[in-house]
C-alpha positions as CSV (number, residue, x, y, z in Angstrom):
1,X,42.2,33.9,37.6
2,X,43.6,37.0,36.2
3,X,46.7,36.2,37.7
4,X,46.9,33.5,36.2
5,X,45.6,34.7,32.9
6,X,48.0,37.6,33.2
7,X,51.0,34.8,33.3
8,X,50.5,32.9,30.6
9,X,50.4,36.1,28.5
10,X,53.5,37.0,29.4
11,X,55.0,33.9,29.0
12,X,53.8,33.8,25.7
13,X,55.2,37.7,24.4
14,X,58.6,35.9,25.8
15,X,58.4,33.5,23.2
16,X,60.7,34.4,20.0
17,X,58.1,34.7,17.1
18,X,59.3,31.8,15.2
19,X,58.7,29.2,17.6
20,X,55.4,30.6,18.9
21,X,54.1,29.6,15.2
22,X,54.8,26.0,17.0
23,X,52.9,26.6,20.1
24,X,49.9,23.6,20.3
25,X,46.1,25.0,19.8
26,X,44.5,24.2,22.4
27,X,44.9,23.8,26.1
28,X,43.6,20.8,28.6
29,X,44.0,22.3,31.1
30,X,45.6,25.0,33.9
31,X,48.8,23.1,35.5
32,X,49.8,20.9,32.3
33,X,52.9,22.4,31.3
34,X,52.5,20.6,27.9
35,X,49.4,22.3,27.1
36,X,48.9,24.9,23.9
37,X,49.3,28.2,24.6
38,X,45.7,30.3,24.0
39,X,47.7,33.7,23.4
40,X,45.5,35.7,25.8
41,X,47.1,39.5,26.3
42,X,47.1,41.2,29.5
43,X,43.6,42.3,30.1
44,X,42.1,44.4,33.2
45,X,39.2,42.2,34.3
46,X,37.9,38.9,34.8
47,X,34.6,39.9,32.4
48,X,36.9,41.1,29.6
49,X,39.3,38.0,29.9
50,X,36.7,35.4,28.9
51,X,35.3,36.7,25.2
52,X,39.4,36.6,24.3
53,X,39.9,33.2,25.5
54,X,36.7,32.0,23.7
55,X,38.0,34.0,20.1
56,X,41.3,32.4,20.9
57,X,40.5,29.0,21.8
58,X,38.3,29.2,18.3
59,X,41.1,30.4,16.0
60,X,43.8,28.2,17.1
61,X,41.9,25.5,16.9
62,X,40.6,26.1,13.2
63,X,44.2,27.5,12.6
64,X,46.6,24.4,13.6
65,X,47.5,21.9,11.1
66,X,49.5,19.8,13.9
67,X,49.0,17.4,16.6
68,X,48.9,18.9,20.3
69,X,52.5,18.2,21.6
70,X,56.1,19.0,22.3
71,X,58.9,19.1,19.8
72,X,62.2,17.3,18.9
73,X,63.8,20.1,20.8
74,X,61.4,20.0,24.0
75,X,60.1,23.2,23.5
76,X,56.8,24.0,22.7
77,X,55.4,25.1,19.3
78,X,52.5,27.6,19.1
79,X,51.2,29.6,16.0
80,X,51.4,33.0,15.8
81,X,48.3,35.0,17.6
82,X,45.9,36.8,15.2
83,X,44.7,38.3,18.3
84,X,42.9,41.5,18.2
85,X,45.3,44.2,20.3
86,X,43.3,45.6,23.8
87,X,42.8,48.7,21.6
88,X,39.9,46.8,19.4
89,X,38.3,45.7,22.6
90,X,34.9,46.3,21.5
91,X,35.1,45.8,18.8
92,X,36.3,41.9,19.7
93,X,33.4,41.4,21.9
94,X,30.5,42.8,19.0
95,X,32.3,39.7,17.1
96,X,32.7,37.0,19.3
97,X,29.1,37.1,21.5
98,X,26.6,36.0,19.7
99,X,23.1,37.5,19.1
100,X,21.3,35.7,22.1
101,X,17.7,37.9,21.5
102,X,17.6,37.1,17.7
103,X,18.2,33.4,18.4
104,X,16.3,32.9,21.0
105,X,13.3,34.9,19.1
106,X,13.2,32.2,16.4
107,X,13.6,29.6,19.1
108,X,10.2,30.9,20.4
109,X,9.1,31.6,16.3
110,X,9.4,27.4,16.0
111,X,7.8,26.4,19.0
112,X,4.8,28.3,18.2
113,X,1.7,26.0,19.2
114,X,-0.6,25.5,16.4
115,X,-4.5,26.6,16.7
116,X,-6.1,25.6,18.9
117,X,-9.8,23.9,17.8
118,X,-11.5,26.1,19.9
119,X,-9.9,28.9,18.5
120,X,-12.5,31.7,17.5
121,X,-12.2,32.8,13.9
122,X,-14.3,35.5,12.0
123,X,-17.1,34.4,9.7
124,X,-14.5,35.1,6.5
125,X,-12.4,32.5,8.1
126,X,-15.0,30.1,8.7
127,X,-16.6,30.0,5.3
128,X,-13.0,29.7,3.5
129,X,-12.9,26.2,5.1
130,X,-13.2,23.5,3.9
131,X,-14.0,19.9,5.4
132,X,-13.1,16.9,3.0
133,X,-15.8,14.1,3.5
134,X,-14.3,11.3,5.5
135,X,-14.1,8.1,4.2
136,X,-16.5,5.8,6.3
137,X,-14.8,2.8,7.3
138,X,-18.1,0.5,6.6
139,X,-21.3,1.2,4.4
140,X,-24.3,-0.3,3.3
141,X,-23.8,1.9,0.1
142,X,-21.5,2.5,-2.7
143,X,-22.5,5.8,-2.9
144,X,-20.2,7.1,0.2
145,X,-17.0,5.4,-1.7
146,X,-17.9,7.2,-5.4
147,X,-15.8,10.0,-4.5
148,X,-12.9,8.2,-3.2
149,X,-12.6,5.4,-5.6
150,X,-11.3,6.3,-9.5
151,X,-12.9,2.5,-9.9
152,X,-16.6,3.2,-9.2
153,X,-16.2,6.5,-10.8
154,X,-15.3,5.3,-14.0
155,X,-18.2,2.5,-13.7
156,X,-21.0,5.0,-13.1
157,X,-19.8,6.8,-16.0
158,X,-19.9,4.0,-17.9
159,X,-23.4,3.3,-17.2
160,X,-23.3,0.7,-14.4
161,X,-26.5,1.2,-11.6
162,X,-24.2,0.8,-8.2
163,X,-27.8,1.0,-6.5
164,X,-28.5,-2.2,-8.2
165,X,-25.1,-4.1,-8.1
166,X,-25.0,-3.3,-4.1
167,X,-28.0,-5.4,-3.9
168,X,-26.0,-8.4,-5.2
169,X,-24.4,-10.7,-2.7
170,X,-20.7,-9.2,-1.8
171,X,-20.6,-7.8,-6.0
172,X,-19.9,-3.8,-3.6
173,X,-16.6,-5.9,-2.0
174,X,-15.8,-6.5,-5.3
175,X,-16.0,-4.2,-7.0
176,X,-13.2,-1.8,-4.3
177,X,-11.0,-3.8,-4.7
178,X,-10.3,-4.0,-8.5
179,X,-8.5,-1.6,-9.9
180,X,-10.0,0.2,-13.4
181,X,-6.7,0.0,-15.5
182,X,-5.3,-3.6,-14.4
183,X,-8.6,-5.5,-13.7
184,X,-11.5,-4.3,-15.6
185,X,-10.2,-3.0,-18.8
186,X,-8.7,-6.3,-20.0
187,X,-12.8,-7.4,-19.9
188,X,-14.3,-4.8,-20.9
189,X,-11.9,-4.7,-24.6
190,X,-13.0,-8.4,-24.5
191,X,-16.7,-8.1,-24.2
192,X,-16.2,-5.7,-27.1
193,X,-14.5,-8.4,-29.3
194,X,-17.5,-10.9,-28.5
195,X,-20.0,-8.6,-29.2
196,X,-21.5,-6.5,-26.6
197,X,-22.2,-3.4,-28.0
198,X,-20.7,0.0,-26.0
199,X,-23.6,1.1,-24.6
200,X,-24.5,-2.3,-23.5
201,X,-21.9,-2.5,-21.2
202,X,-23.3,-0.7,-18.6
203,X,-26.5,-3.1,-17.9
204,X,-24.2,-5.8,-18.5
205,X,-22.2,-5.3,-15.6
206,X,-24.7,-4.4,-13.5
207,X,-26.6,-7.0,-14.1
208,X,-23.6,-9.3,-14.0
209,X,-20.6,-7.8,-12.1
210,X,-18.8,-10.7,-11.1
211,X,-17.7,-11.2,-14.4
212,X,-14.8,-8.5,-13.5
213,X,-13.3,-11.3,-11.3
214,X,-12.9,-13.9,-14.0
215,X,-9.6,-15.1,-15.5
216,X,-9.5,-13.6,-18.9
217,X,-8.2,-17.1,-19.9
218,X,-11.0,-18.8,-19.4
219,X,-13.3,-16.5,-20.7
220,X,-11.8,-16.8,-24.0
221,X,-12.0,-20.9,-23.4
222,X,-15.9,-20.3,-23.2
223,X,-16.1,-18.6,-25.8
224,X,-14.1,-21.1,-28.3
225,X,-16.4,-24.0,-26.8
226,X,-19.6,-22.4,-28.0
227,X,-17.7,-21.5,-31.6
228,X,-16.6,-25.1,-31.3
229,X,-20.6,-26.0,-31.6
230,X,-20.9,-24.2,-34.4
231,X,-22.4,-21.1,-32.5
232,X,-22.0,-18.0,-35.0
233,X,-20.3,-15.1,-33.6
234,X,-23.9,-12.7,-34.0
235,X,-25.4,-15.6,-32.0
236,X,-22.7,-15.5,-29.6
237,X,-23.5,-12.1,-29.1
238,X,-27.0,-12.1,-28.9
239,X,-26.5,-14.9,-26.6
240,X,-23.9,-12.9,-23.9
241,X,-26.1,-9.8,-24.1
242,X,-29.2,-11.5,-23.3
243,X,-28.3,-14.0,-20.2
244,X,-24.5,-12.0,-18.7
245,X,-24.2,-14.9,-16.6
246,X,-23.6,-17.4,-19.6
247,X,-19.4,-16.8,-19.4
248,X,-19.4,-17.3,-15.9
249,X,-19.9,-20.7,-16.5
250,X,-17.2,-23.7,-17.5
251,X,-17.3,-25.6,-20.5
252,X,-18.3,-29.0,-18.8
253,X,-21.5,-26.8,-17.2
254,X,-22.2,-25.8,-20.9
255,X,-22.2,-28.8,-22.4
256,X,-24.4,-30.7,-19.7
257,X,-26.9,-28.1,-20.2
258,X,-27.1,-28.3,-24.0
259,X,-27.0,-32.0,-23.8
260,X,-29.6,-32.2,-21.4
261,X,-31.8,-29.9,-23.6
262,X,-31.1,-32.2,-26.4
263,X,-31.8,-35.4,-24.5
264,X,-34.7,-34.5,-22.5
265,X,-36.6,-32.7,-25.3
266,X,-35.5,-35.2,-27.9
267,X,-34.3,-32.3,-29.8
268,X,-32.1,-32.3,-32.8
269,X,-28.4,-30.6,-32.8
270,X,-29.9,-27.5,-34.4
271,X,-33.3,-27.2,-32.8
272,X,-31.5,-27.3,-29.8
273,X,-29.1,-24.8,-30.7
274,X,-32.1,-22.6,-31.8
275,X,-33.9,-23.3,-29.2
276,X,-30.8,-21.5,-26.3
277,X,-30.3,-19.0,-29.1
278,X,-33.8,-17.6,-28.8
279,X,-33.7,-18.0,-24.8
280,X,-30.1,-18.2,-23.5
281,X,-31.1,-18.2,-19.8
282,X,-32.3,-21.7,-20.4
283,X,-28.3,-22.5,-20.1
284,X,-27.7,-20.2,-16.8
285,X,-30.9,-20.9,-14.8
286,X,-32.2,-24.1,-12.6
287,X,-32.7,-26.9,-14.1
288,X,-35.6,-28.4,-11.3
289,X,-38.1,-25.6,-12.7
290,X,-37.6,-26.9,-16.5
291,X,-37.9,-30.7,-15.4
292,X,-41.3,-29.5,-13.4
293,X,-42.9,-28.0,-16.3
294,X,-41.9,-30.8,-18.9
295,X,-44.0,-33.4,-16.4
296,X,-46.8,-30.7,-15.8
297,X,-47.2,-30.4,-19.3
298,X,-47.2,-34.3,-19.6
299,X,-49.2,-35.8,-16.4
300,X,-51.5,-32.9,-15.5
301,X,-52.4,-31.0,-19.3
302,X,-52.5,-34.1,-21.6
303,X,-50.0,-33.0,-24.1
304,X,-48.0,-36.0,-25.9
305,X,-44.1,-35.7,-26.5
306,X,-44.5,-34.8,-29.8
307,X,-46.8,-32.1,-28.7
308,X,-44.3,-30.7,-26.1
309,X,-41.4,-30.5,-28.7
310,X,-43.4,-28.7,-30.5
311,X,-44.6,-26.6,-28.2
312,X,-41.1,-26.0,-26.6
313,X,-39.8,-25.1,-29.7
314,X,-42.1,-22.4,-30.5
315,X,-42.4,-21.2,-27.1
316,X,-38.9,-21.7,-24.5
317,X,-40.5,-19.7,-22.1
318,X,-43.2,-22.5,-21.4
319,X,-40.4,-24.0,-19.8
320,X,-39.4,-20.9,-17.0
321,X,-42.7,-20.0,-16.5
322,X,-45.1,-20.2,-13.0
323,X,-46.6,-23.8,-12.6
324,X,-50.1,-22.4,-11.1
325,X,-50.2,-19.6,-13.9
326,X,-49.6,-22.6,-16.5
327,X,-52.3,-24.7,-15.3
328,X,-54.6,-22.2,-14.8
329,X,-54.1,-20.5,-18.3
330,X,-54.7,-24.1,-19.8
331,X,-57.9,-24.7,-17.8
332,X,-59.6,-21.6,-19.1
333,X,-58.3,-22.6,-22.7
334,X,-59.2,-25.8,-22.9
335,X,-62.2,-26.6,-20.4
336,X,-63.8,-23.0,-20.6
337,X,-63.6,-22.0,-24.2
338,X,-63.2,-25.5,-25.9
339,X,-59.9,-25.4,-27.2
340,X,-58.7,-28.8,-28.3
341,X,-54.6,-30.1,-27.5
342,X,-54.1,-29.8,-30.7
343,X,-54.8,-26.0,-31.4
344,X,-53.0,-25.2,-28.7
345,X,-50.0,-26.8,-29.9
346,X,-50.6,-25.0,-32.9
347,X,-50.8,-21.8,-30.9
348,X,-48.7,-22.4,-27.8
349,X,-48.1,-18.1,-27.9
350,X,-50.9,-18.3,-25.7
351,X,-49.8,-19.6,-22.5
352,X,-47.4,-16.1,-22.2
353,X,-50.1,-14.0,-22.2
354,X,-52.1,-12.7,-19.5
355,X,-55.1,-14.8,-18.8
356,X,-57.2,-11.4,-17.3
357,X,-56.6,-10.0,-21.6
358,X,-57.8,-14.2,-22.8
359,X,-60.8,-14.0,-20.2
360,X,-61.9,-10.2,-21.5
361,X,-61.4,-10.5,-25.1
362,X,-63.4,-14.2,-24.8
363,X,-66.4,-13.1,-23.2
364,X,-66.3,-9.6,-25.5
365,X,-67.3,-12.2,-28.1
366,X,-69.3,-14.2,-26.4
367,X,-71.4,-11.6,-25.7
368,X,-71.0,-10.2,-29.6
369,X,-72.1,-13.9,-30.4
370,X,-68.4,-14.5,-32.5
371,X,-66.5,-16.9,-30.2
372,X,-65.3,-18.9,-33.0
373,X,-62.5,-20.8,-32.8
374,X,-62.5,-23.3,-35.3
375,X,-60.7,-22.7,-38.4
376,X,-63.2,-25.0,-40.2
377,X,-66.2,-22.8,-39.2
378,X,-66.9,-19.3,-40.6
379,X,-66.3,-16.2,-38.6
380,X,-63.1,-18.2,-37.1
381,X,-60.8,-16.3,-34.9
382,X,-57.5,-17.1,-34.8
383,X,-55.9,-17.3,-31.1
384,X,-52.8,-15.8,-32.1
385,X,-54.7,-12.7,-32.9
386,X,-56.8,-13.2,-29.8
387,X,-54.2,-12.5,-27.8
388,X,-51.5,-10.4,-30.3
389,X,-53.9,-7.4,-31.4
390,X,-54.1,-4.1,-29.6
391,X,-57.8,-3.6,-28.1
392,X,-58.5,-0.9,-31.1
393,X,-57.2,-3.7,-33.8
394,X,-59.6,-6.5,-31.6
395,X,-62.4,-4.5,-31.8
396,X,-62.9,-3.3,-35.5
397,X,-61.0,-6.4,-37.1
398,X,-62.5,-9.5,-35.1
399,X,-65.5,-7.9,-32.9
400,X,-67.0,-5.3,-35.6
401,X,-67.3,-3.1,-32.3
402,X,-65.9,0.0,-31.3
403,X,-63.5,0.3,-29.1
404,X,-66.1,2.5,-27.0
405,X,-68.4,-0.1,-27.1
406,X,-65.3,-3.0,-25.5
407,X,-65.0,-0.3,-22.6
408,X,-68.8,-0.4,-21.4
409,X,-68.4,-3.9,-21.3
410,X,-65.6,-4.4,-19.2
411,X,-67.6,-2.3,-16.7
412,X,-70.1,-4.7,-16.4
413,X,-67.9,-7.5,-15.5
């Protein structure tokens, strides 16, 4: 090899210095007499001759601006060396090896293996940790999503009760997948327009949060049927507020309902329209219990039609209330303290009120000797009042007791 080397050196110092500018930059190989020229001087060793080749091979390369290859004349063209003279020896090798410990340092700096788990850490370490809560992948609460969701957030802040909408039948599902800005602020600006007041809102969606679901469309088509009917927008209101699951229905669902009010009571336009006014849920609950209580009131109590209208009118929740608690509030009325059909009618209040506060205040007077009842008679007592008054009122007012004197009764009973 250094024979060799030694050859090609000299061949090269032969080479007048205007062609060597000519000589190819690179070399394929030892025997090719067409290969570049890598300007190597004479050196002493083996170990010294390989840093020159490497700083030669590197600047004729970068240096040529011409294909590998022989001339028009047949002779080889070869730039001229920058070669360092033997002199600068050391100088050449600081340059040309490269700083293997440095690189191979931040070899071993990147393939540092993060911590391990098991890692012991000091107690300073431990307490600046901190664990994020993981998202559980299925619950039986919205609680464990609050903190993930900007939705429910904003919900709870508005007053909704998740505790109470989780109870509702998939209304949780719901509710994580709408989004706050493009879902459920397009219903909440139009519950403001119908009515519902802002602090409203909150118990209105919880009691009623499948209304987020709704096509805002047809919301506002509900609304212009029941303006169509001549429903003011106050009642409108007052309506929403009081039964949440009135939009949820469609305009054919409202109008069979209101007709079948009107039909079945033999209502007129407006007592009918009073009549949903005062108890909304009439329109959003089951029709079977109503169509029970018109008969009970008909086949079992005695009451005419007339009588019922009447009684209807004054009283809508006659026709949602308990069948048993009806009947027995009517037998104590009429069969036990001698009310007649028609004072009833005249007072139908008393059918919502408890019949433990009727049987109290009844035999209060019986025993004070001023169950009176008939407006004709003196001493009368009104059944409204029977029922109305607070048990201070009752006692002064109608018994002419004390209210000391109520209490040491009820203990004997």
């Amino acid at each position: 090899m250094a024979s060799w080397a030694r050859q090609v050196s000299r061949w090269c110092c032969l080479l007048p210095s205007a062609r060597a500018a000519e000589f190819p930059g690179r070399l394929s190989g030892r025997s090719s007499t067409t290969q570049a020229c890598r300007g190597f001087t004479p050196l002493p060793s083996r170990n010294d001759v390989l840093p020159w080749r490497r700083q030669a091979y590197r600047r004729v390369s970068l240096g040529s601006s011409s294909p590998p290859g022989s001339a028009k004349d047949g002779s080889f063209s070869c730039r001229e060396s920058t070669l360092p003279s033997p002199v600068k020896q050391e100088q050449v090798k600081a340059e040309t090896l490269p700083d293997l410990n440095a690189k191979i340092l931040c070899e071993d700096w990147d393939d540092i293996p993060p911590s391990s788990a098991l890692e012991e850490i000091s107690e300073e370490e431990a307490v600046q940790i901190i664990a994020e809560p993981i998202l559980p992948l299925q619950s039986s609460t919205l609680r464990d999503y609050v903190d993930h969701s900007e939705t429910l957030a904003k919900l709870v802040h508005l007053g909704v009760d998740l505790s109470q909408v989780e109870k509702r039948q998939k209304a949780g599902q719901l509710l994580l997948t709408l989004d706050f800005e493009k879902d459920i602020r397009k219903i909440l600006l139009f519950l403001k327009d119908v009515g519902v007041e802002d602090n409203q809102l909150g118990p209105f969606l919880t009691k009623n949060p499948y209304i987020l679901a709704e096509d805002l469309e047809a919301l506002e088509t509900r609304v212009a049927y029941l303006k169509s009917k001549k429903f003011g927008k106050a009642e409108i209101a007052q309506m929403v507020s009081r039964a949440p699951y009135l939009l949820l229905f469609s305009v054919e669902r409202l109008d069979n309902r209101l007709g079948f009010f009107k039909n079945e009571l033999g209502l007129s336009v407006k007592k009918t329209k009073d009549l949903v006014i005062r108890l909304p849920r009439l329109l959003t609950g089951k029709l079977e219990p109503v169509k029970e209580n018109l008969q009970v009131c008909q086949i079992e109590l005695g009451f005419q039609r007339n009588e019922i209208q009447e009684i209807v009118f004054k009283t809508p929740k006659i026709l949602t209330a308990s069948k048993k608690r009806l009947k027995q509030t009517f037998d104590y009325l009429h069969n036990i303290m001698g009310i007649p059909h028609h004072m009833l009618t005249r007072f139908p209040q008393v059918f919502n009120s408890k019949l433990l506060r009727i049987k109290e205040r009844h035999m209060f007077l019986t025993f004070l000797g001023r169950a009176q009842y008939d407006p004709a008679q003196p001493s009368y007592i009104s059944l409204d009042q029977l029922v109305s008054l607070p048990d201070e009122v009752f006692c002064t007012e109608m018994a002419k007791a004390s209210i000391q004197d109520f209490e040491k009764f009820l203990k004997t009973l």
